[in-house]
C-alpha positions as CSV (number, residue, x, y, z in Angstrom):
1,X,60.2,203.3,-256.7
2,X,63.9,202.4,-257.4
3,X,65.3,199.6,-256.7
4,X,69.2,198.6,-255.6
5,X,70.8,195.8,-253.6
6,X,71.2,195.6,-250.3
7,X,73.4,194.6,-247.7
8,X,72.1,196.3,-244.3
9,X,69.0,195.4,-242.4
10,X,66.5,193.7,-243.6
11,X,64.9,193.4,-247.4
12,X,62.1,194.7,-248.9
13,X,61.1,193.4,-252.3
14,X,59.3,197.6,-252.8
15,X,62.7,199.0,-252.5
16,X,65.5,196.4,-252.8
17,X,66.5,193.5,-255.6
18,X,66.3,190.2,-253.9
19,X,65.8,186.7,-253.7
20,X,61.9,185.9,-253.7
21,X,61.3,183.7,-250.6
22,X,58.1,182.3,-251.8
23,X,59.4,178.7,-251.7
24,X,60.8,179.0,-248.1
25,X,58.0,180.7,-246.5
26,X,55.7,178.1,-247.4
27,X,57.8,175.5,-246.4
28,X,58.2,176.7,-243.4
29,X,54.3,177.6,-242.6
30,X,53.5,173.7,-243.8
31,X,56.6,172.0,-242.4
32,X,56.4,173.8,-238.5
33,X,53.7,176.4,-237.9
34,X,51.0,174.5,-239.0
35,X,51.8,171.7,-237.5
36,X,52.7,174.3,-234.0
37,X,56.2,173.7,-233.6
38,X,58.7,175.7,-231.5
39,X,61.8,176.0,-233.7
40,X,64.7,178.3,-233.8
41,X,65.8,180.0,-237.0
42,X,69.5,180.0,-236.3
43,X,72.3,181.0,-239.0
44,X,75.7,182.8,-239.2
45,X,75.6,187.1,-239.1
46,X,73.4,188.3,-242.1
47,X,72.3,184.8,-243.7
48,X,68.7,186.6,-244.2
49,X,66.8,185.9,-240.8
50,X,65.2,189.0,-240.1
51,X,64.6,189.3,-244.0
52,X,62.2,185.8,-243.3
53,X,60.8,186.6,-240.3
54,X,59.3,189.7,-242.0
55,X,58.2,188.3,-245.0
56,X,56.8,185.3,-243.0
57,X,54.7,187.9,-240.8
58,X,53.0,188.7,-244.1
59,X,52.4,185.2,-245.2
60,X,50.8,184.2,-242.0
61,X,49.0,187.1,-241.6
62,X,45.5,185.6,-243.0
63,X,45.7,182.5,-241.2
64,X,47.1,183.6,-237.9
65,X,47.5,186.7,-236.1
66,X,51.7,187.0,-235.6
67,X,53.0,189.2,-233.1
68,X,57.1,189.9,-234.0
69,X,59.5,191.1,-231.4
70,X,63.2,192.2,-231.5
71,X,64.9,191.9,-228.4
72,X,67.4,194.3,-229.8
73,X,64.5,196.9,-228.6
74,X,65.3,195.9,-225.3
75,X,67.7,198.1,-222.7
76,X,70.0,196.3,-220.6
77,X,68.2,197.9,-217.5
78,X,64.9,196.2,-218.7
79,X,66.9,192.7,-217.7
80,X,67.7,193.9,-214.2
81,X,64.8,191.5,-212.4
82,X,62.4,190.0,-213.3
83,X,59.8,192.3,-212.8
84,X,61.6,195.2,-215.0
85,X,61.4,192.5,-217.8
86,X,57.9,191.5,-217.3
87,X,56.9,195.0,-217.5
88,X,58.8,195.8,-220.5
89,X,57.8,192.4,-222.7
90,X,54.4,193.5,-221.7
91,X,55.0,196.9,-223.2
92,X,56.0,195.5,-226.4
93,X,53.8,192.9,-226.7
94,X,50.7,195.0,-226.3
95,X,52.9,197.9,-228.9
96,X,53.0,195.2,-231.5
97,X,49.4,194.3,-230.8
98,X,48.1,197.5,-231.6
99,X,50.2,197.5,-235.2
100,X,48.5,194.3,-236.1
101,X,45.4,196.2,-235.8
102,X,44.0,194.0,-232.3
103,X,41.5,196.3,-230.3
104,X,39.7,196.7,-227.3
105,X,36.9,195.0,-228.8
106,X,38.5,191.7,-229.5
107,X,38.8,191.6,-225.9
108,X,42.2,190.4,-226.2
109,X,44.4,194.1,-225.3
110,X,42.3,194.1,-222.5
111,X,43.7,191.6,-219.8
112,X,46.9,192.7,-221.4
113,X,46.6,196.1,-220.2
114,X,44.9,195.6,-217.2
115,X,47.9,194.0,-216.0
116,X,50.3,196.2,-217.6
117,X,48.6,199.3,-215.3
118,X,49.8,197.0,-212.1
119,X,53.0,198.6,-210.5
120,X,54.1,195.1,-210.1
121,X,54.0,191.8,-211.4
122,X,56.4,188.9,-212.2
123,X,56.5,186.1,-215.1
124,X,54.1,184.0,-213.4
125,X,51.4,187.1,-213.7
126,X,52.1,187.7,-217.0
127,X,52.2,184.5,-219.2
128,X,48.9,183.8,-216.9
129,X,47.6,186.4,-218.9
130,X,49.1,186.2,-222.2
131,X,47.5,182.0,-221.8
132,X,44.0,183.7,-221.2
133,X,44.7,186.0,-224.5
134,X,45.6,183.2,-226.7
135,X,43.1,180.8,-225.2
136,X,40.1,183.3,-226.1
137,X,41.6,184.6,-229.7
138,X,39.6,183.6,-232.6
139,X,43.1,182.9,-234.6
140,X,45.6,181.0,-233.3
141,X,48.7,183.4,-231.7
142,X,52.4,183.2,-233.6
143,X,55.3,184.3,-231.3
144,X,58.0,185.4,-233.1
145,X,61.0,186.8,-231.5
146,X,64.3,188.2,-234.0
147,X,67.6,188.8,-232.4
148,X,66.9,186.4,-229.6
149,X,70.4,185.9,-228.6
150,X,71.0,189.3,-228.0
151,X,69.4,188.8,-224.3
152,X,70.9,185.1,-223.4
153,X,73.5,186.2,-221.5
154,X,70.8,187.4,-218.6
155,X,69.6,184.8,-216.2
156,X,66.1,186.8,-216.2
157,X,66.1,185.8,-219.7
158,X,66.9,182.1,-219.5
159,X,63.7,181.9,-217.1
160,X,61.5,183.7,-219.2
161,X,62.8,181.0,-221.7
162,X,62.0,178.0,-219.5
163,X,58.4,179.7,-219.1
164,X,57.6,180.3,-222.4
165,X,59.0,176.1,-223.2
166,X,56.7,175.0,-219.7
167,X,53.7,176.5,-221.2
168,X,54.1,175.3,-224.3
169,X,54.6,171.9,-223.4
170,X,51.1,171.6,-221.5
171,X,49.3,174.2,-224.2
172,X,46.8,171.2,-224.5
173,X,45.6,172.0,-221.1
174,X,46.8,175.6,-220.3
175,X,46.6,177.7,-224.4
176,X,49.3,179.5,-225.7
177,X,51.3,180.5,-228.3
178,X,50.3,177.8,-231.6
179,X,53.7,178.4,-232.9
180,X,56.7,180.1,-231.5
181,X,59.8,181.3,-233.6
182,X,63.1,182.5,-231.9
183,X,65.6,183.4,-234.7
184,X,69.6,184.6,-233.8
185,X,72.9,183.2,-234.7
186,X,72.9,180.8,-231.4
187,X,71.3,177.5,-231.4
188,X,68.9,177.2,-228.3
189,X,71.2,174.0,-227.4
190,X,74.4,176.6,-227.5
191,X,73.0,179.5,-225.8
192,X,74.9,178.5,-222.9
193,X,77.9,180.1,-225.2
194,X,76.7,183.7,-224.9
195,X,77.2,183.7,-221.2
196,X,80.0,186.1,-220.2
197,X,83.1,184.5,-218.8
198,X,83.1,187.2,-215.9
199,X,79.3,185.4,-214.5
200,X,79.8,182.0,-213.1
201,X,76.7,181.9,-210.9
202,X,75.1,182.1,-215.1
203,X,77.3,180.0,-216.6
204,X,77.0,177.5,-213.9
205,X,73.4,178.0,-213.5
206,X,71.5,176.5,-215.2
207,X,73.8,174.7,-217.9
208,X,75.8,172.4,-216.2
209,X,72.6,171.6,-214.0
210,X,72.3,169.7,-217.2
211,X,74.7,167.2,-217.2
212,X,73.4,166.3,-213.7
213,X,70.1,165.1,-215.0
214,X,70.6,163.3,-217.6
215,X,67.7,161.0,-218.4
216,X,65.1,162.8,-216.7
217,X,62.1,162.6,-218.4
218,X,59.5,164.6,-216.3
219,X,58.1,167.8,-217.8
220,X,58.8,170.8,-216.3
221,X,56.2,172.7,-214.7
222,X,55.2,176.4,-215.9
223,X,54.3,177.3,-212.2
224,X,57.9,176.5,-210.8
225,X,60.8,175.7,-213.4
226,X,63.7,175.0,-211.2
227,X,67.2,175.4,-212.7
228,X,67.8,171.6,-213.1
229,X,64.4,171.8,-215.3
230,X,65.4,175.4,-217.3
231,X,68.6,173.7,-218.7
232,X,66.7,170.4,-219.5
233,X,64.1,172.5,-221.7
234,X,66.4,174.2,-223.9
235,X,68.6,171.6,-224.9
236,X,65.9,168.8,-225.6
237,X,62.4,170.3,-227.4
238,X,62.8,173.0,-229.9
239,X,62.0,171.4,-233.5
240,X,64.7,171.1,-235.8
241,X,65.1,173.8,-238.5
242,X,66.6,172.4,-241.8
243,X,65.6,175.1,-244.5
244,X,67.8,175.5,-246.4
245,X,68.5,179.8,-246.7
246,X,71.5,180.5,-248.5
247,X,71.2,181.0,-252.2
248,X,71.0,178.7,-254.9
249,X,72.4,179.7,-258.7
250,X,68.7,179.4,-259.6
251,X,67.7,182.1,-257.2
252,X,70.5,184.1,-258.0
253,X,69.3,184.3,-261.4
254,X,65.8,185.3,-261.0
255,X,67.4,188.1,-259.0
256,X,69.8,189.6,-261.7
257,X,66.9,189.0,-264.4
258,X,64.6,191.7,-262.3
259,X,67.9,193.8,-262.5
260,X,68.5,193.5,-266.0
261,X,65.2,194.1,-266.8
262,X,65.6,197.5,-265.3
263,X,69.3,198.3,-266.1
264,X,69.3,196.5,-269.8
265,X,73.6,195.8,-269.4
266,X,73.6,192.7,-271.7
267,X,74.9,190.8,-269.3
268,X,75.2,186.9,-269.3
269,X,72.8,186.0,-266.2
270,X,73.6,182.3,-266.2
271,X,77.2,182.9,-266.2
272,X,77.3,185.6,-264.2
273,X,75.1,183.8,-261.1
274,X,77.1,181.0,-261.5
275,X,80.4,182.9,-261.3
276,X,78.7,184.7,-258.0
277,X,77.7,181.4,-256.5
278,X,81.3,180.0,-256.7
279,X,82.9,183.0,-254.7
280,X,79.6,182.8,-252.4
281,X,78.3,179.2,-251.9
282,X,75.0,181.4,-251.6
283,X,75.6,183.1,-248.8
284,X,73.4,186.0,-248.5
285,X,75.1,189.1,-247.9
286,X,77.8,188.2,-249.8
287,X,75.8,187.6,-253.2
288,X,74.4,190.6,-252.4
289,X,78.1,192.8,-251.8
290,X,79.1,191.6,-255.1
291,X,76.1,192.5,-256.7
292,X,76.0,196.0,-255.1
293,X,79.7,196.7,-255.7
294,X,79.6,195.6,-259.4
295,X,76.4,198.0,-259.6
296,X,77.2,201.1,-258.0
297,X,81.3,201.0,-257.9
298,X,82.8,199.2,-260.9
299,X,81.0,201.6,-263.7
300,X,83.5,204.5,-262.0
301,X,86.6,202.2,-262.5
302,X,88.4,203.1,-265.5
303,X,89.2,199.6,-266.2
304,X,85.7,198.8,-266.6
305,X,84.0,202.5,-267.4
306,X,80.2,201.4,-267.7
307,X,78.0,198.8,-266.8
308,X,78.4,196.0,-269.3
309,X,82.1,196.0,-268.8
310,X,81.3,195.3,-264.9
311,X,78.7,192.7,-265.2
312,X,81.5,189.9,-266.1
313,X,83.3,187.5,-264.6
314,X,86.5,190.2,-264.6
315,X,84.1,192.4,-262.8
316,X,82.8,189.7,-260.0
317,X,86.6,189.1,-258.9
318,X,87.3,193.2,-259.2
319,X,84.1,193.2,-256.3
320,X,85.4,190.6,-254.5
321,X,88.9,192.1,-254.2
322,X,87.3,195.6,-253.1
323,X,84.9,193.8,-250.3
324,X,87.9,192.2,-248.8
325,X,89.4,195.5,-248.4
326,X,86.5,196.5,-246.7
327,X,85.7,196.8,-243.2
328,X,82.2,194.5,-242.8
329,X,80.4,193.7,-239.6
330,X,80.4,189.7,-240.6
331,X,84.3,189.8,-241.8
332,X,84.7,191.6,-238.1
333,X,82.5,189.1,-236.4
334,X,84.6,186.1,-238.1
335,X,88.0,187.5,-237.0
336,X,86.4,188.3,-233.2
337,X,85.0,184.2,-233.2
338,X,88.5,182.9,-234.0
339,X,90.1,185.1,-231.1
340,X,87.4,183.8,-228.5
341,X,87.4,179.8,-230.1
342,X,91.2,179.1,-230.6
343,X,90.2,175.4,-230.9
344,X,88.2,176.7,-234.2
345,X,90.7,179.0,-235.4
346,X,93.6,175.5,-235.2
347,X,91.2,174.0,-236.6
348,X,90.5,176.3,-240.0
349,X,94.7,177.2,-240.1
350,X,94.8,173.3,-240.5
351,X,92.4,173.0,-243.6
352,X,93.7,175.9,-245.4
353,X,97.4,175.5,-245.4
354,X,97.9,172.1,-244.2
355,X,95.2,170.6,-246.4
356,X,94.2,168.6,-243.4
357,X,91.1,166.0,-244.0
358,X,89.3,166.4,-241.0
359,X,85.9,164.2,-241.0
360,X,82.7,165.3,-240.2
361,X,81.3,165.0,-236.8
362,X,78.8,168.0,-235.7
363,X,79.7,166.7,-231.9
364,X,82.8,167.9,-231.9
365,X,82.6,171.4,-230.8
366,X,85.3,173.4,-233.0
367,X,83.1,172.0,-235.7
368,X,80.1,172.5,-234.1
369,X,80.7,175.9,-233.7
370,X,82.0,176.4,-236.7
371,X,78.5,175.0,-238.4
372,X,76.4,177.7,-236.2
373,X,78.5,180.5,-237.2
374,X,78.6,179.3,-240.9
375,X,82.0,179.7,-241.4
376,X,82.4,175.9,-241.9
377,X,80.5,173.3,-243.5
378,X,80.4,169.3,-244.7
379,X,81.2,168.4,-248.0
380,X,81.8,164.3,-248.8
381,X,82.2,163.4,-245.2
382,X,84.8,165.9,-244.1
383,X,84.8,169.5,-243.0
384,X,85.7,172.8,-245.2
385,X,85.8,176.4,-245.2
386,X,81.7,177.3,-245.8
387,X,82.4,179.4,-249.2
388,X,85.6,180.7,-251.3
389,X,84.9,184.4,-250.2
390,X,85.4,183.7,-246.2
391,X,89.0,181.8,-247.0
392,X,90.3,184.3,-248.9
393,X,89.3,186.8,-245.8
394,X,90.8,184.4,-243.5
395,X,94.2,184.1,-245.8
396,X,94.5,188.0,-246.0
397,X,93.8,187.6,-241.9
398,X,96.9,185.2,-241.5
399,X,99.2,186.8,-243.5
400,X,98.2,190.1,-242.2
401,X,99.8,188.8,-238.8
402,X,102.8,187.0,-240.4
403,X,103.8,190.3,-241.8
404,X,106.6,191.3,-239.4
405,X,108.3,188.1,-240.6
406,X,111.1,187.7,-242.6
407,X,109.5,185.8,-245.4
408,X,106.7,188.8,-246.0
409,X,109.3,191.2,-246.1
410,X,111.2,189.5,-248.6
411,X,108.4,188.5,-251.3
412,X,107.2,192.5,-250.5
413,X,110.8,194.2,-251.6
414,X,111.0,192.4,-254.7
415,X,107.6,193.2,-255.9
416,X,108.3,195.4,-258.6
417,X,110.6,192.9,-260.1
418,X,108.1,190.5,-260.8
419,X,106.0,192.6,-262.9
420,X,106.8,192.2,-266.5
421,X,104.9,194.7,-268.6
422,X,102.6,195.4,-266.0
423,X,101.9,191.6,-266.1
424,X,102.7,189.2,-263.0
425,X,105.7,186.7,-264.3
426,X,104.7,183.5,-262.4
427,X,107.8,181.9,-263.6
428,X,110.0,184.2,-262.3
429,X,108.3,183.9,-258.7
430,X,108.8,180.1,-258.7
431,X,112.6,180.6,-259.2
432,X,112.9,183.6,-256.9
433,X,110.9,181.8,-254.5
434,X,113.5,178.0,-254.9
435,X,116.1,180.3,-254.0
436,X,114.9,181.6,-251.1
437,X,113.3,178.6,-249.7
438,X,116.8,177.1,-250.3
439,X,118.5,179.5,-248.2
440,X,116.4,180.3,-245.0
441,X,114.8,176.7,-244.9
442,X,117.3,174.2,-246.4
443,X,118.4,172.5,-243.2
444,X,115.1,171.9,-241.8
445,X,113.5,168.4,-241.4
446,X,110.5,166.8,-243.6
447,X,108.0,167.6,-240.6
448,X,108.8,171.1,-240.3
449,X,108.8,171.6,-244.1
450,X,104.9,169.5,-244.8
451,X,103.7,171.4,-242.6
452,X,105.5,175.1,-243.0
453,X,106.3,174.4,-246.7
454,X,102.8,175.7,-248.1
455,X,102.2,178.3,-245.7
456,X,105.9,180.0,-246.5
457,X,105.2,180.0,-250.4
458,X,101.7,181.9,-249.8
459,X,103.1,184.2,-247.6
460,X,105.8,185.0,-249.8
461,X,103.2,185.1,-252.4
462,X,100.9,188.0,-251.2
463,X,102.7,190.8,-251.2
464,X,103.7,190.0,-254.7
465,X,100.1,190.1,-255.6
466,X,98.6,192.6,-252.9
467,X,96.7,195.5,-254.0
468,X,96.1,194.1,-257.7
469,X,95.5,190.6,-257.9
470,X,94.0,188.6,-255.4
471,X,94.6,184.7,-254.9
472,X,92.5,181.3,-253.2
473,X,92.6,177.6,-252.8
474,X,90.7,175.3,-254.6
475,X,88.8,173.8,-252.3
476,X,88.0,170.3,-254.5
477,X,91.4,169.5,-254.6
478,X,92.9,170.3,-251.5
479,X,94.2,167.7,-249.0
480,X,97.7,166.9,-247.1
481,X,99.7,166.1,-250.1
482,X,98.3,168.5,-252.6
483,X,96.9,172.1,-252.8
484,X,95.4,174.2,-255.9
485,X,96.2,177.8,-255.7
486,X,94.4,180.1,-258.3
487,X,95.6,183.3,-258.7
488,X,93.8,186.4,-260.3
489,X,95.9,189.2,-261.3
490,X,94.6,191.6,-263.5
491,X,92.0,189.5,-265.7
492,X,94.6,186.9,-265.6
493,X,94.6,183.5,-264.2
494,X,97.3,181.6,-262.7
495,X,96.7,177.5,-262.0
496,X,99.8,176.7,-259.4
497,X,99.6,173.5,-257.7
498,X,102.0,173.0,-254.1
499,X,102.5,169.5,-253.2
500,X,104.6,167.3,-251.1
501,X,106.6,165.0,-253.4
502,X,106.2,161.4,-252.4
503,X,107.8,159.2,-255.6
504,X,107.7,159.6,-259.3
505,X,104.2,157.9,-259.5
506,X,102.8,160.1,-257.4
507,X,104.6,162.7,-259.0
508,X,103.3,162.2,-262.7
509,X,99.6,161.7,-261.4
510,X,99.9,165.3,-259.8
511,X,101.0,166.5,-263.7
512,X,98.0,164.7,-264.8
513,X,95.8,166.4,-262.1
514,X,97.5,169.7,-263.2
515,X,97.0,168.6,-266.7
516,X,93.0,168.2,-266.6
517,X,92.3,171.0,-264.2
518,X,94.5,173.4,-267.2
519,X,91.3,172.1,-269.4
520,X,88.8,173.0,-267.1
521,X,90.3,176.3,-267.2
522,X,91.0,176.6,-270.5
523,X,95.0,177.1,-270.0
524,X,97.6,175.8,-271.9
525,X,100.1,176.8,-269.4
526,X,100.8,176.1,-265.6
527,X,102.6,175.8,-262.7
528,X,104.0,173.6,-260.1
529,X,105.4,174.2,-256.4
530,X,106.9,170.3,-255.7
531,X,108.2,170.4,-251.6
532,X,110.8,166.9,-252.6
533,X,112.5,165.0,-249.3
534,X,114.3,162.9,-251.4
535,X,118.3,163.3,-251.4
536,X,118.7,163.4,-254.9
537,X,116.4,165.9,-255.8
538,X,117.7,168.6,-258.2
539,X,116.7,172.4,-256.9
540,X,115.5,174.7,-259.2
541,X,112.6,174.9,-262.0
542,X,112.2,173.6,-265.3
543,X,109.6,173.0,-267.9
544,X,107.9,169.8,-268.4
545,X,105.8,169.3,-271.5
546,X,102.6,167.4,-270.8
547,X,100.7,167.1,-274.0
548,X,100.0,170.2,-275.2
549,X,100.1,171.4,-272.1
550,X,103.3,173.6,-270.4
551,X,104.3,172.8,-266.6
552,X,106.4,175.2,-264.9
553,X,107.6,172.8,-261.6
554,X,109.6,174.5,-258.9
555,X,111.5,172.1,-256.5
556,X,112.6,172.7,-253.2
């Protein structure tokens, strides 16, 4: 069977090229279903879940019997009462049953169905019976339930919760479920989240109950979970999860080496998971866009014309500029996030064009959420965008909405003119751009300009570049005095650093910065943005020769 990459529903290693989960799957059978743990697999839109819940079904299957639901099969109606949703659990439960090959003669269907023929029954009824099925099964029962948050905005499904937790808390005296595994992009601890605004008996009840009770250590009963006891469940029990699922250069590897060993393009694998990894931090979808896109788009591009042209480091930023052009369900799920958290979205404008240093704390909850959606992440104690791939989607979504401003219309009706045999003449930009910033911003304090100053230049920036060459921050060397800004414009790289000027020390450190990161990148040539309060400051750019090295400064 053929094989290509993927990027909708789930994986199959038959028909897709992916990352072999081996590793993962039996970390997470030794580290939490064999011990019986009730964890929640929670990650940001497309990070892989259902892909592991699937292939974890299959690794189980000789030591446990797994029975995996999708609440996404589910009607709304089937959450009216209780009673509806009994009845249609039951339905799937005993569906899924019968796919795992469990019969009559097991004895286990047949409670199941017995009650399921009952014109009505509530929760109590059924996880009496499901706790007679798993008590009298020869192999211990695995609950696993995909797309769990799909259903926590129903107070019928916040009690089933609470009963499933009750029972599973006194399993020693009442069986049922060994394991159970809920997977969606909410935390059980941040379901409260996914309640609509519009339902404040739900959002009140159970969740604040919560707060009330703190310190309350009695266990909840399965006969009778009150509302007080439903909220103290979910927040306190459910094990933590800390496999790690994006992917790692390694993995990313072993996936282009199946590929190449059907496709034969010659190209570098090493380089060329490496160069994936740094646009992706290993999140899944993404490595998998860009593999997809070099693979079944770039070939038909005349500037690359076949596959060994596409498979390069030319052709991972060529992918990367066509997927943010895109229309994608986690790209539309980001932008949707920041308009519901505006707390999260200050919070991420701060670190990308103020170069704020914000430190780590997952309590606080722009962070927090930030974290569950994986948009952000920790790196040396403080709090950054979670890969290269989501800021540059979050850059194109700010200027996007700055562009009925003067400064986008102005970079945007000179862009011809910075174009220089069809190459992009950095130099001239910093000079066109002192002169403007001279003239609209001149008169404006040091507080406006630190924190406007950067934001103004990349503005004026992207229509310059827009539709050919795409730009992003360096993450590594980003704080509130400094920013790296790499720009990509056809095959060609730009190093431009923006910085506020505070004294000529500080001033030839950032040339020596400038300096070593032109080695890293092999340049011999590059370019400086300098934002300077002092009085006697002389406007305009000049060249500044640094070793061998050439540095363009722009002072404004």
């Amino acid at each position: 069977m053929k094989r290509r990459f993927n990027v909708t529903g789930s994986c199959s290693p038959q028909r897709h090229y992916m990352v072999r989960l081996d590793d993962r799957l039996k970390k997470i059978k030794q580290n939490f279903v064999d011990y019986g743990s009730y964890f929640v697999i929670n990650r940001g839109r497309q990070y892989g879940k259902t892909t592991t819940l699937k292939a974890l079904e299959k690794y189980l299957s000789e030591e446990y019997i797994v029975i995996s639901l999708d609440f996404q099969m589910l009607g709304t109606e089937d959450f009216a009462n209780e009673a509806r949703f009994s009845s249609a659990f039951l339905d799937v439960f005993i569906r899924e049953c019968e796919i795992r090959g469990i019969s009559d003669e097991d004895e286990l269907l047949k409670p199941l169905k017995e009650l399921a023929e009952e014109k009505e029954y509530g929760l109590k009824e059924m996880f009496a019976v499901l706790s007679r099925v798993c008590g009298s099964s020869k192999k211990p029962i695995v609950l696993m339930i995909d797309e769990v948050d799909s259903a926590s905005n129903n107070q019928v499904f916040i009690d089933f919760l609470a009963k499933l937790r009750g029972y599973y808390l006194n399993r020693e005296d009442t069986p049922i479920f060994h394991s159970v595994i809920l997977a969606g992009v909410y935390d059980i601890k941040n379901l409260k989240l996914k309640f609509r605004p519009d339902s404040e008996h739900q959002y009140n009840s159970p969740w604040n109950a919560r707060e009330d009770n703190e310190g309350n250590e009695d266990k909840p009963s399965f006969n009778d979970c009150s509302r007080n006891q439903i909220a103290h469940v979910q927040f306190d029990l459910a094990a933590k999860f800390n496999i790690d699922m994006s992917f790692s250069v390694k993995q990313i590897s072993s996936m282009l080496a199946e590929y190449e060993d059907d496709k034969h393009t010659g190209m570098d694998i090493p380089a060329m998971a490496d160069e994936i990894y740094q646009y992706t931090s290993g999140y899944p979808v993404l490595v998998s866009s860009i593999c997809k896109c070099i693979d079944e788009e770039l070939p038909e591009d005349d500037a690359f014309g076949d596959a060994a042209s596409a498979w390069s480091k030319d052709g991972v930023a060529k992918a990367v500029e066509i997927i943010l052009k895109e229309s994608s369900p986690l790209f539309e799920s980001l932008v949707k996030q920041l308009d519901i958290y505006k707390d999260l979205r200050d919070m991420i404008e701060d670190i990308i064009y103020r170069g704020r240093k914000i430190t780590f704390s997952p309590e606080q909850k722009a962070i927090n959420l930030g974290l569950m959606f994986g948009y952000l992440k920790e790196e040396n104690g403080h709090v950054t965008i979670a890969n290269r791939m989501f800021e540059m989607c979050l850059l194109n979504l700010f200027m996007a909405e700055e562009s009925r401003g003067d400064v986008y219309a102005r970079g945007g009706s000179d862009r011809i003119g910075f174009i220089r045999d069809g190459m992009l003449d950095m130099e001239l930009v910093l000079k066109k751009f002192v002169e403007y910033f001279t003239e609209i911003c001149g008169d404006k304090d040091e507080r406006f300009i630190e924190k406007q100053g950067r934001k103004i230049f990349l503005i004026y920036l992207k229509p310059i570049i827009n539709g050919t060459g795409n730009y992003y921050i360096e993450a590594e060397t980003r704080d509130e005095r400094r920013t790296d800004v790499i720009v990509d414009y056809k095959g060609e790289q730009f190093i431009l650093e923006l910085k506020i000027w505070h004294g000529n020390e500080y001033n030839e450190r950032g040339e020596k910065q400038l300096t070593d990161y032109l080695d890293y990148y092999h340049k011999d040539k590059g370019y400086m943005l300098s934002f300077n309060f002092n009085k006697n400051k002389e406007i305009g750019v000049k060249r500044i020769e640094a070793g061998d090295k050439t540095i363009v400064e722009g002072v404004v």
